[in-house]
C-alpha atoms as an extended CHARMM CRD file, in Angstrom:
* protein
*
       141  EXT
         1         1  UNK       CA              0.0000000000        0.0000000000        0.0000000000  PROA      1               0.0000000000
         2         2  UNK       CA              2.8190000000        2.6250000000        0.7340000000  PROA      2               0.0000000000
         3         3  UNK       CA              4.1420000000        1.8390000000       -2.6000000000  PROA      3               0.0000000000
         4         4  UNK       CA              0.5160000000        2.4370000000       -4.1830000000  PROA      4               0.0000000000
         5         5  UNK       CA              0.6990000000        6.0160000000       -1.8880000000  PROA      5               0.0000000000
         6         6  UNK       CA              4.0260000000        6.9690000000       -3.5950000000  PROA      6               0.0000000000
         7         7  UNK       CA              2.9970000000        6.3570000000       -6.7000000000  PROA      7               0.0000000000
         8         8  UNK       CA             -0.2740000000        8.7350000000       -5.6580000000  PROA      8               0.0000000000
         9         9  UNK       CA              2.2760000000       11.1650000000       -4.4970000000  PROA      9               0.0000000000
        10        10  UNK       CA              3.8400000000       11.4680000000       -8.1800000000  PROA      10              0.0000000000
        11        11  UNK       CA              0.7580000000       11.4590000000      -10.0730000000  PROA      11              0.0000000000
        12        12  UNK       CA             -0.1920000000       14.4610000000       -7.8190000000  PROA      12              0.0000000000
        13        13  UNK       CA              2.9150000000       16.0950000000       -8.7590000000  PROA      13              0.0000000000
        14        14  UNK       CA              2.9880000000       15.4760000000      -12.6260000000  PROA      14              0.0000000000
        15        15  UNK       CA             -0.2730000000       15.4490000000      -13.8170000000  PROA      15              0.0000000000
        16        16  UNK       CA             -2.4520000000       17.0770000000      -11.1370000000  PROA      16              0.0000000000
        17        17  UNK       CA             -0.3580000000       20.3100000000      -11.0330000000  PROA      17              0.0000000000
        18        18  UNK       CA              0.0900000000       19.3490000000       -7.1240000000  PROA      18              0.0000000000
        19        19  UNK       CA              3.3110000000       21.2670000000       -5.7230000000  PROA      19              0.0000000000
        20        20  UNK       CA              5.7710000000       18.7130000000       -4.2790000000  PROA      20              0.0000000000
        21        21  UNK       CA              4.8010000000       19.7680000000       -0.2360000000  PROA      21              0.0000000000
        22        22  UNK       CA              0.8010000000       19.6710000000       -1.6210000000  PROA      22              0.0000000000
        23        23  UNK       CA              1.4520000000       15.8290000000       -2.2590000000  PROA      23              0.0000000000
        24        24  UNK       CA              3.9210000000       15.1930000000        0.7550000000  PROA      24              0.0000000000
        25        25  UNK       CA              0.7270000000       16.6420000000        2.7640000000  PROA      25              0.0000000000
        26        26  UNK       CA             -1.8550000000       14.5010000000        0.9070000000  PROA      26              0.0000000000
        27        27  UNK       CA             -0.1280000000       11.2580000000        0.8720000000  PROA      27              0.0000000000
        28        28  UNK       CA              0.7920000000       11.6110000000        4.5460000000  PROA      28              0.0000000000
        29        29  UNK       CA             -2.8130000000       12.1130000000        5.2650000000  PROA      29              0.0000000000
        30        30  UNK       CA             -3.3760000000        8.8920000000        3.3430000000  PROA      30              0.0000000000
        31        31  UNK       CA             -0.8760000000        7.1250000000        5.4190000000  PROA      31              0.0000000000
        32        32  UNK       CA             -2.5490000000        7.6760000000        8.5330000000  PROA      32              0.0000000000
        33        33  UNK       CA             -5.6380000000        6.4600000000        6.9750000000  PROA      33              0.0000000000
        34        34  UNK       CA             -3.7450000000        3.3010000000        5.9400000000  PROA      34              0.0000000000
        35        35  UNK       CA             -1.7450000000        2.7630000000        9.4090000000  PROA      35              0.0000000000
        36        36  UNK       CA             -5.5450000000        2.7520000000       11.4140000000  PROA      36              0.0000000000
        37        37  UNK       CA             -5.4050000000       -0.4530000000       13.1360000000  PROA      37              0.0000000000
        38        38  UNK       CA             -7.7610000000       -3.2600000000       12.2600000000  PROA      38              0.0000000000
        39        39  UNK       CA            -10.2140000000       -4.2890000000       13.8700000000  PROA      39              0.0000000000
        40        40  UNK       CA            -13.1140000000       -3.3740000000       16.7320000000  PROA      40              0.0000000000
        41        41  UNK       CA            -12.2400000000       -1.9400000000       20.2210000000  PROA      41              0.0000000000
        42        42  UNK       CA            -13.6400000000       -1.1730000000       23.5380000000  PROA      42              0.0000000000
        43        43  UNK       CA            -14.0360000000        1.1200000000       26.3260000000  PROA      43              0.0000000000
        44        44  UNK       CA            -15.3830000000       -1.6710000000       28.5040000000  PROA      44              0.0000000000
        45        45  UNK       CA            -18.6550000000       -0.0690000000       29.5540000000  PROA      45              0.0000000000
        46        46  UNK       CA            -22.1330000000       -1.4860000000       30.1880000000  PROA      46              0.0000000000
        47        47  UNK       CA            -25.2390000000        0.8020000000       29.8930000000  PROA      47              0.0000000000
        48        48  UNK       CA            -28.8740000000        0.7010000000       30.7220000000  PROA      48              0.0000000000
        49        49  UNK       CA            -31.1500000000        2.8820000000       28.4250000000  PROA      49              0.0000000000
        50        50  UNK       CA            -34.3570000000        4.1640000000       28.9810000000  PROA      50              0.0000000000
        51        51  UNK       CA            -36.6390000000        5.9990000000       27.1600000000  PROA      51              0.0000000000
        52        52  UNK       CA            -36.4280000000       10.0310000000       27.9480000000  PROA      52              0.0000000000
        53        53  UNK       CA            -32.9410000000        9.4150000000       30.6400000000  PROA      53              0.0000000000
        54        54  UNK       CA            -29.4970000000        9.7460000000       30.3210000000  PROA      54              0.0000000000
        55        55  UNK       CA            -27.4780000000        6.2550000000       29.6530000000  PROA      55              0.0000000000
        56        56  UNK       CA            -26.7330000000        5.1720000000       33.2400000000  PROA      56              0.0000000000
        57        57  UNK       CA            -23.3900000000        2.6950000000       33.3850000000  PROA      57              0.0000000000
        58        58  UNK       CA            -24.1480000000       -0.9820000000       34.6990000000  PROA      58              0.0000000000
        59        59  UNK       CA            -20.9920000000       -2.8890000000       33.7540000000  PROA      59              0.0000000000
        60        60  UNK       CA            -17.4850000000       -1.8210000000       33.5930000000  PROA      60              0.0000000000
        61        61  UNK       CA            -15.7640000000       -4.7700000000       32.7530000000  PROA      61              0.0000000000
        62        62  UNK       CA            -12.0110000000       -5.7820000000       34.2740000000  PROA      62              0.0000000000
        63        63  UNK       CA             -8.6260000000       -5.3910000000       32.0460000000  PROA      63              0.0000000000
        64        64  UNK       CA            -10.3670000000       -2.6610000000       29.6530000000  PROA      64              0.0000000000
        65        65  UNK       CA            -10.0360000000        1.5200000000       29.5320000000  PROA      65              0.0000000000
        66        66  UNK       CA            -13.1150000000        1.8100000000       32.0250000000  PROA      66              0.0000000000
        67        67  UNK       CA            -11.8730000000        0.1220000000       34.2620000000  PROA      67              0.0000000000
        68        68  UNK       CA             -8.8380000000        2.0150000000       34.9750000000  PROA      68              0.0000000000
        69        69  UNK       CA            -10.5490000000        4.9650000000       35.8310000000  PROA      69              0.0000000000
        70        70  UNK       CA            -13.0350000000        6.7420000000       38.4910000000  PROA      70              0.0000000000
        71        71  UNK       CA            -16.4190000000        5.8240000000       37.4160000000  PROA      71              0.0000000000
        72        72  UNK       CA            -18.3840000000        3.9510000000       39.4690000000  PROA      72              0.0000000000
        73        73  UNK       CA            -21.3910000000        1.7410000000       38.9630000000  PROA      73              0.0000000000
        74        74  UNK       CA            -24.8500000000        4.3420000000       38.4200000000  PROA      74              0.0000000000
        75        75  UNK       CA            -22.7430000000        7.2510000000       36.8610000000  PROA      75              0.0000000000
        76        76  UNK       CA            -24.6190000000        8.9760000000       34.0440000000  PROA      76              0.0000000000
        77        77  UNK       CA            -23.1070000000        9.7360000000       30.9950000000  PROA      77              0.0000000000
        78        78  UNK       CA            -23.9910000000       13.6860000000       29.6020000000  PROA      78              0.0000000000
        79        79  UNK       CA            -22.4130000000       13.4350000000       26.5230000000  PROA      79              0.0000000000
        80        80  UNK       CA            -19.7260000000       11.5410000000       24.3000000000  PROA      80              0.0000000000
        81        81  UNK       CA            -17.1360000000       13.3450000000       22.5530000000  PROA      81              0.0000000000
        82        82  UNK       CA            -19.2860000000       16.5320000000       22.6470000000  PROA      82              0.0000000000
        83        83  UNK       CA            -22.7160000000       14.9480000000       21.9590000000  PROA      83              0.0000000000
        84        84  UNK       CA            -25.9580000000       14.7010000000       24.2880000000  PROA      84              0.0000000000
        85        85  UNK       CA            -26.7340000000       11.6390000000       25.2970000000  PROA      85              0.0000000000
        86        86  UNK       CA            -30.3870000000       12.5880000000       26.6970000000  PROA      86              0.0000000000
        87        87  UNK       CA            -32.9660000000       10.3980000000       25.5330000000  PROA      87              0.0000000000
        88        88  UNK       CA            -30.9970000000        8.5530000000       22.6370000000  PROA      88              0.0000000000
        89        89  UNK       CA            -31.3370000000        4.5370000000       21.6470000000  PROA      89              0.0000000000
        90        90  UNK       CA            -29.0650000000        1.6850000000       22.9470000000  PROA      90              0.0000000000
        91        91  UNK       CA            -27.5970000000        1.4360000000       19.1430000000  PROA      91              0.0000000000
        92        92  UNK       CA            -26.9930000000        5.9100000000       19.1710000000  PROA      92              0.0000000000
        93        93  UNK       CA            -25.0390000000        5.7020000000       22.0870000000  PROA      93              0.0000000000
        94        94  UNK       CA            -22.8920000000        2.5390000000       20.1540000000  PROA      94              0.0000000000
        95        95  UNK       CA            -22.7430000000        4.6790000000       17.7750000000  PROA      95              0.0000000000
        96        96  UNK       CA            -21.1630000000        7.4960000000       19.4300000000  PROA      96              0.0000000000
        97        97  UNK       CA            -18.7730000000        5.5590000000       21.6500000000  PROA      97              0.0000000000
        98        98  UNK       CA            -16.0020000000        4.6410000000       18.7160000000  PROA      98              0.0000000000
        99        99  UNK       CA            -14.9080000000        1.3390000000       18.4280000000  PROA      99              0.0000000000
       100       100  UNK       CA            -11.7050000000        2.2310000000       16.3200000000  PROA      100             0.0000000000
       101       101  UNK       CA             -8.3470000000        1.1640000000       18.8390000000  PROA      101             0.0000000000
       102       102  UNK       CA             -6.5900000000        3.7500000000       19.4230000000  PROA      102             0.0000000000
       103       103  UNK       CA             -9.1280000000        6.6960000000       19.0630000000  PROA      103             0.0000000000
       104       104  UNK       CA             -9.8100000000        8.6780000000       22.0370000000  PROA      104             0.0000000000
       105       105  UNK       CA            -13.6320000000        9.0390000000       23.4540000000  PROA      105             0.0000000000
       106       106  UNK       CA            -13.9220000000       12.3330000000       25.7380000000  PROA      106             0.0000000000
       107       107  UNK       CA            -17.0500000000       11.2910000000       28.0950000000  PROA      107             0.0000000000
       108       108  UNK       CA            -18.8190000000       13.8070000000       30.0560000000  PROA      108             0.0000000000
       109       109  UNK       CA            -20.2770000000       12.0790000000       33.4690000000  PROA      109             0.0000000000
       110       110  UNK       CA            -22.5440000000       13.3030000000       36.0310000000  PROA      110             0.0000000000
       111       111  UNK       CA            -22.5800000000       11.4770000000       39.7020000000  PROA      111             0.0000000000
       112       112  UNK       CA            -24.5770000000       12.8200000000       42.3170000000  PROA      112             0.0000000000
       113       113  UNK       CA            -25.0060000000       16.2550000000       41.3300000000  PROA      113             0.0000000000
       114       114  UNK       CA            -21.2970000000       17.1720000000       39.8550000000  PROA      114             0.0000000000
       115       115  UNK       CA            -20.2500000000       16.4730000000       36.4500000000  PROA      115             0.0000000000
       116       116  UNK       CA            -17.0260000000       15.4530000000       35.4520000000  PROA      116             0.0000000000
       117       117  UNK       CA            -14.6900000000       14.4240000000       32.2820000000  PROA      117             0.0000000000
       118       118  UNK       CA            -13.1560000000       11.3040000000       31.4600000000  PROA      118             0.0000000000
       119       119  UNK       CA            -11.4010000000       10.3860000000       28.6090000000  PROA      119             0.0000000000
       120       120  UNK       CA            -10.7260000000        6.9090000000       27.2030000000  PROA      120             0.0000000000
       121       121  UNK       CA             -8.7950000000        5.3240000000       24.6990000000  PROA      121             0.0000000000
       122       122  UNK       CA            -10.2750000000        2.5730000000       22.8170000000  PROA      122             0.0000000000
       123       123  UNK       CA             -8.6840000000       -0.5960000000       23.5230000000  PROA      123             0.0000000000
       124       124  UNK       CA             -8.5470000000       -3.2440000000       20.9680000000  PROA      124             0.0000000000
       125       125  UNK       CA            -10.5020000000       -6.0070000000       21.3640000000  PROA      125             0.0000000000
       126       126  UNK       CA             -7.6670000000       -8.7080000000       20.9710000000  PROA      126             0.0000000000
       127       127  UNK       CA             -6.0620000000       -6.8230000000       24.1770000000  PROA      127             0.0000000000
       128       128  UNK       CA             -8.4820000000       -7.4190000000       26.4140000000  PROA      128             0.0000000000
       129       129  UNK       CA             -7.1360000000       -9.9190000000       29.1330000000  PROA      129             0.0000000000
       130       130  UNK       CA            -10.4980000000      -11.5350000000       29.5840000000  PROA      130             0.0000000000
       131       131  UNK       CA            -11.5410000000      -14.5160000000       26.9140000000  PROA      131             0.0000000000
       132       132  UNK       CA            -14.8620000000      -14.2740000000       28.3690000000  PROA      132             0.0000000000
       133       133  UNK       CA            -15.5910000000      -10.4090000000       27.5210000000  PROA      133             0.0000000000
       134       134  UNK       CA            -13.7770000000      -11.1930000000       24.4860000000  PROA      134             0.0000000000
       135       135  UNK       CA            -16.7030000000      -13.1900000000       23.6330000000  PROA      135             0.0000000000
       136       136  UNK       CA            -18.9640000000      -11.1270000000       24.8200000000  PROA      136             0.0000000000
       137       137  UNK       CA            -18.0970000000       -8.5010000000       22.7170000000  PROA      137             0.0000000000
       138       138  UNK       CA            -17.5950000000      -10.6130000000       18.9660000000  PROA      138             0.0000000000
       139       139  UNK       CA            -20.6700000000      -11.4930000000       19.0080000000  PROA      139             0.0000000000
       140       140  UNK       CA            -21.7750000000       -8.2300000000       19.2040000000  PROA      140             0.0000000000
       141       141  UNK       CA            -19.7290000000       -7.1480000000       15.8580000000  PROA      141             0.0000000000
């Protein structure tokens, strides 16, 4: 693939009219695409969702990001990486939690009146000490 982005790189250059550092830039945007690891991650959480509420966290499971923070059991989540939470479906708040390893997911938590940040960084699936919650999770991809 690098050899397919170098070849990009020249085309840009010759036929496109692309300056030399208007290719460099491209093709190292490109690469980054390329480099994303494969497949699914998790944050390790566990949330109950009801109609109208915030998603309140029911699970965090052992060996994954979650767990090697400061929520608790109950906490609320506001928002996920800048968006609401309020009121949205089980599969929405997938959705919004990335599953990419490797990306960062900023959370914004409320427990007992304060609210709170926490950032994670999604752990890939294969890392996850536990072969059960490995197999929790594949079937869920």
């Amino acid at each position: 693939m690098k050899k397919q982005l170098a070849i990009l790189s020249l085309f840009l250059i010759c036929l496109a009219g692309f300056s030399p550092a208007q290719a460099e830039t491209l093709r190292a945007k490109l690469t980054q695409e390329v480099d994303k690891p494969e497949g699914h991650g998790i944050v390790g959480l566990n949330f109950e969702i009801r109609p109208g509420t915030l998603p309140r966290i029911m699970e965090i499971y052992p060996g994954t990001p979650a767990a090697k923070t400061h929520l608790q059991l109950g906490d609320q989540v506001v928002a996920v990486n800048g968006e609401s939470m309020l009121g949205l479906s089980s599969h929405a708040v997938d959705v919004a939690i990335s599953d990419v390893p490797g990306e960062t997911v900023h959370f914004l938590v409320a427990r007992q009146g304060h609210i709170f940040p926490v950032t994670l960084v999604v752990q890939s699936l294969d890392a996850v000490p536990s072969k059960q919650i490995q197999t929790l999770y594949q079937g869920l991809f």
